[in-house]
Structures are given as C-alpha cells and as structure tokens.
FINU-50151 format. One record per residue (C-alpha): residue in three letters; x, y, z. Coordinates in steps of 0.1 Angstrom, whole numbers, plus 5000, padded with zeros to 4 digits. Last residue first. Layout:
% FINU-50151
ALAXYZ
...
//
This chain:
% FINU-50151
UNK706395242357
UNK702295322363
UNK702195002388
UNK704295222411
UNK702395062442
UNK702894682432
UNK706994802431
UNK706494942463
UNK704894652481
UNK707494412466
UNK710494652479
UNK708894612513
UNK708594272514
UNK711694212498
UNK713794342525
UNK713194082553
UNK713793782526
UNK716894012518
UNK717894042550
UNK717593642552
UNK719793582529
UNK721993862538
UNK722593692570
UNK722493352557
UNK725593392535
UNK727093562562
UNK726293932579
UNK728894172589
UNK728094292621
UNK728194032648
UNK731993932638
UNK730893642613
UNK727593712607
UNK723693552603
UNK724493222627
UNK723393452659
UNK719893262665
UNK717393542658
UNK718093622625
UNK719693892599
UNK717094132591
UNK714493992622
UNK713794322637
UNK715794612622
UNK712594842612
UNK712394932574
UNK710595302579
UNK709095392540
UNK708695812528
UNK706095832500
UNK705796192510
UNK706896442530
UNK704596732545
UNK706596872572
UNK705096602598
UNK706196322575
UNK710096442580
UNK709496502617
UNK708996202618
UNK711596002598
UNK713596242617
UNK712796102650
UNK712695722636
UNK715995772626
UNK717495922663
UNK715395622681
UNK717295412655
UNK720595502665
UNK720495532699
UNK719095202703
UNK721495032677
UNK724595162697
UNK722595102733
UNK722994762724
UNK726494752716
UNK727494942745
UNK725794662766
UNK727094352754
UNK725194062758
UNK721894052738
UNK724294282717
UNK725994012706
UNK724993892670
UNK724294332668
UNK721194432656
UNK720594522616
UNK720694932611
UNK716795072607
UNK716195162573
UNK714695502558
UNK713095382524
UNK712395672495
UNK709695612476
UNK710195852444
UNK707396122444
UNK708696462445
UNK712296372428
UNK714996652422
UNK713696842456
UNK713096482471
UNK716596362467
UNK717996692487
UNK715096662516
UNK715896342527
UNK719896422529
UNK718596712548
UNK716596482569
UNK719396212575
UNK722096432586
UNK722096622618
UNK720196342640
UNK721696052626
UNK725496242630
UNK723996262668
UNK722795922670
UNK726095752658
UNK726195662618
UNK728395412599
UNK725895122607
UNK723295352603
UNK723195382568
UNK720595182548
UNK718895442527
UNK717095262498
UNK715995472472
UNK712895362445
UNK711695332411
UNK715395492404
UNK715995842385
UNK719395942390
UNK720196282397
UNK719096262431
UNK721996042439
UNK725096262429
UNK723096582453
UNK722596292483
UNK726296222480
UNK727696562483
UNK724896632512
UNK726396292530
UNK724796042542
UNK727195882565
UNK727795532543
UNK731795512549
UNK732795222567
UNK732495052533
UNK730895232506
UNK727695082493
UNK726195202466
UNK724794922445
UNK722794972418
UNK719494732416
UNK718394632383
UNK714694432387
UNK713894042383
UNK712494102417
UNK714493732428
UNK717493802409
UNK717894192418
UNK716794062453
UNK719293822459
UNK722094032442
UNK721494372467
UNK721394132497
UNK725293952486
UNK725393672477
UNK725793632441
UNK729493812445
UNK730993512466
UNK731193452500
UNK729193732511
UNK730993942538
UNK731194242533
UNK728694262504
UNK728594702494
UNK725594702515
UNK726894582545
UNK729994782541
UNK728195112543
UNK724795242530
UNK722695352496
UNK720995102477
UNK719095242446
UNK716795052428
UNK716695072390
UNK713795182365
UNK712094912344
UNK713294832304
UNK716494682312
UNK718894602280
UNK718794322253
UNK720594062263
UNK723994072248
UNK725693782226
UNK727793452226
UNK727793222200
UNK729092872199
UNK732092712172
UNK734692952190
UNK734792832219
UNK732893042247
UNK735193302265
UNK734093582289
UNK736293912294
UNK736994142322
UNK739394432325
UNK740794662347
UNK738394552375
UNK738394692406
UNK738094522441
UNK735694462471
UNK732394292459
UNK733794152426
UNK731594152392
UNK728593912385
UNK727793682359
UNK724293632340
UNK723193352319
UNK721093302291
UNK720493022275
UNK721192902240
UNK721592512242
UNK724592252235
UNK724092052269
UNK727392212290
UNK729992012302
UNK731992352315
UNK731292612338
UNK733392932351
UNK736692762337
UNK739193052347
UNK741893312337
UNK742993522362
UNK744993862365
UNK745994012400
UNK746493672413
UNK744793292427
UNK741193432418
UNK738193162422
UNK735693252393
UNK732093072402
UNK730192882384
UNK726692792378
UNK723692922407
UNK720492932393
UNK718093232381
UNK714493142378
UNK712493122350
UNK710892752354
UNK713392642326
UNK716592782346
UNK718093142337
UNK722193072342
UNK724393202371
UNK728093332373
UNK729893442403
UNK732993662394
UNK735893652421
UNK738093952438
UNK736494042475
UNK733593722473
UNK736093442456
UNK738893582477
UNK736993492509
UNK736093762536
UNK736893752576
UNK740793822569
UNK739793992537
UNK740593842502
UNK742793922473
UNK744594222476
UNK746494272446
UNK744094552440
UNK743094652401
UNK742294312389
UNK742694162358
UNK739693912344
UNK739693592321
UNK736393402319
UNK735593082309
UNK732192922299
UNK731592562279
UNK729092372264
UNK727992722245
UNK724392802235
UNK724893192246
UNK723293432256
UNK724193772277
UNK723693952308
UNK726694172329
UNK726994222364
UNK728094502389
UNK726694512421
UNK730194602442
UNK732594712413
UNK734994852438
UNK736395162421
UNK733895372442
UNK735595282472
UNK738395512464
UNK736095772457
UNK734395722494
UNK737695732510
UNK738996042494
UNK735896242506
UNK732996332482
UNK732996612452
UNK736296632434
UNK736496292426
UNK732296262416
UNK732996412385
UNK733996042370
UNK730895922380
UNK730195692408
UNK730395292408
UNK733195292385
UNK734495032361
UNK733395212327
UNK734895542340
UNK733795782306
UNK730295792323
UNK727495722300
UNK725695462319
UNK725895662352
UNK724195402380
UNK725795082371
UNK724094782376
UNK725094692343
UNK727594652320
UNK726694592285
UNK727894312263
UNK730294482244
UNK731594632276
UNK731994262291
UNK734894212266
UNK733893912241
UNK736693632241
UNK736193372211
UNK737993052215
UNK739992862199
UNK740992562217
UNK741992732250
UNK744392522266
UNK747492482244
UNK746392832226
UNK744292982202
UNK742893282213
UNK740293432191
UNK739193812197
UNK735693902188
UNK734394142159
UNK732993892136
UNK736093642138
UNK739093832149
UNK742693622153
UNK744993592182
UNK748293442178
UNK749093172193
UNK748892862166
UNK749693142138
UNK752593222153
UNK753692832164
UNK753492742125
UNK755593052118
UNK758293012139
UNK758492622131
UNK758992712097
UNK761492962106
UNK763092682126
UNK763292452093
UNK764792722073
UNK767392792093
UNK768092422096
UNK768092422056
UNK770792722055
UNK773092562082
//
C-alpha cells in the first residue's frame, strides 16, 4: 500500500510540473498536451490601441470610465464593445495562438458572423510594407483558445491583431512557443482619427474585425483611427461632443445620419460642431452624408429618408461656414457603398465590399487632410 502511494504521488508531481504554469522573463508558460510550452503575453503588456483615453482605469472600454454617468444607458453599454481595438507587436515565431474570454455569450448576429461580433483578425507587415491578411480567431464559446497562424518561416515580423466588433473582452492573450520572442512595437508617433457614428461605424456587418471601414483605412494610411461607433445610437449628442473634444485627433469624422431624421439633423449637428471647435479651433472636422439605401431606387420612404437627411446636413454645414467656421469637410453619400446593390446585406449595413469600397470613397478625403496638416 505504502509503495503504491508513493508511486501516485510521483505521478502527482510529474503531472504538476507538466501543467503548471511557469514565468520565463515576465510571461506566463503553459505546458500542456497541446501547447508545448508556450509563452502567453497579455495584450496590455503589449499596448492596446485604438483607444481614445490611454490612461483610463477600463482597459477594455471605448469611453472613459466617467463617461457612465454622462451619456444614455445604451451608449455606455456599447462602449464595452471593443470596436477598433488592436494591438502591434514582433515576433520571429513559426507559430501564433491566441486565447480570449468574452464578456457576451452572444456570439454572432442573425445577419453578422461570430468571427466579425466575437473573433480576432490577425495580419502580418509584408516585405513591400503593406499589411496582409494571416489568421483569424473563430469563437465556438465565451472563452476560446485558437491557432491564429501556424507553419511560420522562423523570422521577426511584425504583426497586428484586431479586437471584436460587437463584444467585450475580459481578457485577451497571444501565445508564441516558448523558444521565439514576442514583444511591443514601439507606440504611435502621429495623432489619431476620430470616427464618430452608429452601427456602420462600429463594423455591423464586416465579417471579421479587419474589415471593417475604420481597419482599412488605419492599415492603408498607416495612421491610429479610434473607433466610436455606437450601434443605433450615433445622434450627436452634447454629452458626447464634450468626451470628444477632449481628445486631440488630426481629424473628426462625423458619420451620423443613419441614426438621425432631418429634424434631430436640424437641432443637433451645429451645436455638436460648435462644442469640438471651442476645445479645438483648427482640427478638420468632416460632416458626412449617410450611405444610400441598396433599395431606395425602389422604395419611396427610404429615399426621401436619405434626402431629408442630407438636405438638413448640408443646411447646417452652411450655416456653420457662414458664422465663420473653419476647416469644416462635406463627405457627400454618392458612390460610399456602390452602384450595383452587392455592398450590404439588408440595404443598410454594408458587406465586405461595402465598407471596402467606403473606405476607397473615404480615403480621399482623409488623404487630402493629412497632406494639409503637414506641420503634425
């Protein structure tokens, strides 16, 4: 009886130090069945970005912890979706995982896929300088743990993997094995671009995080964009213009009317205007027209929905330059998500194409901005 004891405490032990984690230079080690010793680096040793108050205790939230007691329920709620969220870093790993928990056990939309609601989307700097599509993070529950990319030539790159569209993150952590390295990039010298709108915005309904307008152009203006989208609920709000004007972006992008009839149009969009340029006399601010309907060619009420609308914008972006306001920017709607009705997949929420080809649409004017502000 003694010996068998003896021999299952053995065993005991030999399994402990098999699975239980050890710390090599400050990152966990998991060494388990099918992880092979690997390091695990939480994404807020890396640096999360894309995120408009750094310093906020709420590591996982779009707006700032203050912010509760300042906008409607909806809006705060929203703000725990980590819509435009990403983190950089190097490594010269062949392989990639990532393990994440989730705050909503909601996985997916019925017009929105699980791997753009609740997935990470992960995508490596090429030779030529351009960012690639790698892996993506396909959730299955409330807490995954994932291949992202694996087969890997053993050489340092950098790579860059965002954060869900339409959920919260309690935690999210990247693995390499333990024989690679894996550190931060160093952090973002230019200022941010602001988004401001509704579900659009936020990604509903980009297949994966990558996709969404916001994503495109951060990759392809090699530029942080913060994302602040809140879905059904962009109305440009006096509580949210005072929480925008104190950051201090190269530009804001006000892309609301989706969430807005005429007459809210009418009431709201100069004061908003006129709250971010007290705190910031110069920064270009962009008034854009909401994208057409897939099927207002056809359907009346929808047609006169985007008419109202932007006759009510392009009033106050008017009367706005007629009172003296400067570096003010009109995106008109024409061509943001097509001509051919493939660009969304209930006339309103754009596809893969559709923000594609919003951000093609977009870029133009960012690109003229950014060439304007030179002095950055």
């Amino acid at each position: 009886m003694k010996i068998r004891f003896l021999i299952k405490m053995k065993l005991v032990l030999v399994l402990g130090l098999i699975l239980l984690p050890a710390v090599i230079d400050g990152h966990q080690v998991m060494n388990g069945p099918d992880d092979d010793a690997y390091i695990w680096s939480d994404i807020k040793e890396l640096g999360i970005r894309g995120k408009g108050w750094k310093d906020d205790a709420l590591s996982f939230n779009r707006l700032p912890a203050k912010a509760e007691s300042m906008v409607r329920e909806a809006v705060w709620g929203l703000s725990s979706n980590t819509a435009g969220f990403y983190v950089r870093f190097r490594s010269n790993a062949t392989s990639i995982k990532a393990n994440w928990k989730l705050t909503d056990e909601k996985l997916s939309f019925p017009h929105m896929a699980a791997t753009g609601v609740s997935g990470l989307d992960l995508y490596v700097k090429w030779e030529d300088g351009s960012w690639r599509w790698l892996g993506v993070g396909k959730p299955d529950s409330i807490e995954n743990k994932v291949t992202l990319a694996e087969g890997l030539s053993e050489s340092a790159r950098e790579y860059l993997l965002y954060l869900p569209l339409y959920n919260g993150i309690e935690f999210v952590k990247i693995g390499v094995p333990a024989a690679f390295k894996i550190e931060p990039v160093p952090p973002d010298t230019g200022k941010p671009i602001v988004f401001y709108g509704t579900s659009i915005t936020q990604g509903g309904c980009a297949s994966r995080p990558g996709m969404c307008t916001t994503a495109i152009l951060h990759r392809r203006l090699n530029r942080e964009f913060i994302n602040l989208g809140f879905s059904g609920n962009g109305r440009m709000e006096p509580e949210v213009a005072e929480l925008l004007a104190e950051l201090d972006p190269l530009a804001y992008f006000i892309d609301c009317l989706p969430n807005m009839a005429a007459d809210v149009v009418a009431a709201r969009v100069e004061p908003f205007v006129k709250i971010l340029r007290k705190a910031h006399p110069d920064t270009p601010i962009v008034l854009a027209e909401d994208r057409t309907y897939d099927d207002a060619f056809l359907i009346e009420n929808k047609r006169l929905r985007n008419t109202e609308s932007r006759k009510a914008l392009r009033n106050a972006y008017e009367n706005l330059l007629n009172n003296g306001t400067r570096h003010l920017y009109y995106q008109i709607a024409e061509g943001q998500l097509g001509f051919d009705g493939d660009g969304t997949v209930d006339s309103s929420h754009p596809t893969d194409l559709g923000f594609y080809r919003q951000a093609e649409v977009y870029q133009l004017i960012l690109q003229h901005i950014i060439q304007e502000n030179t002095f950055e």
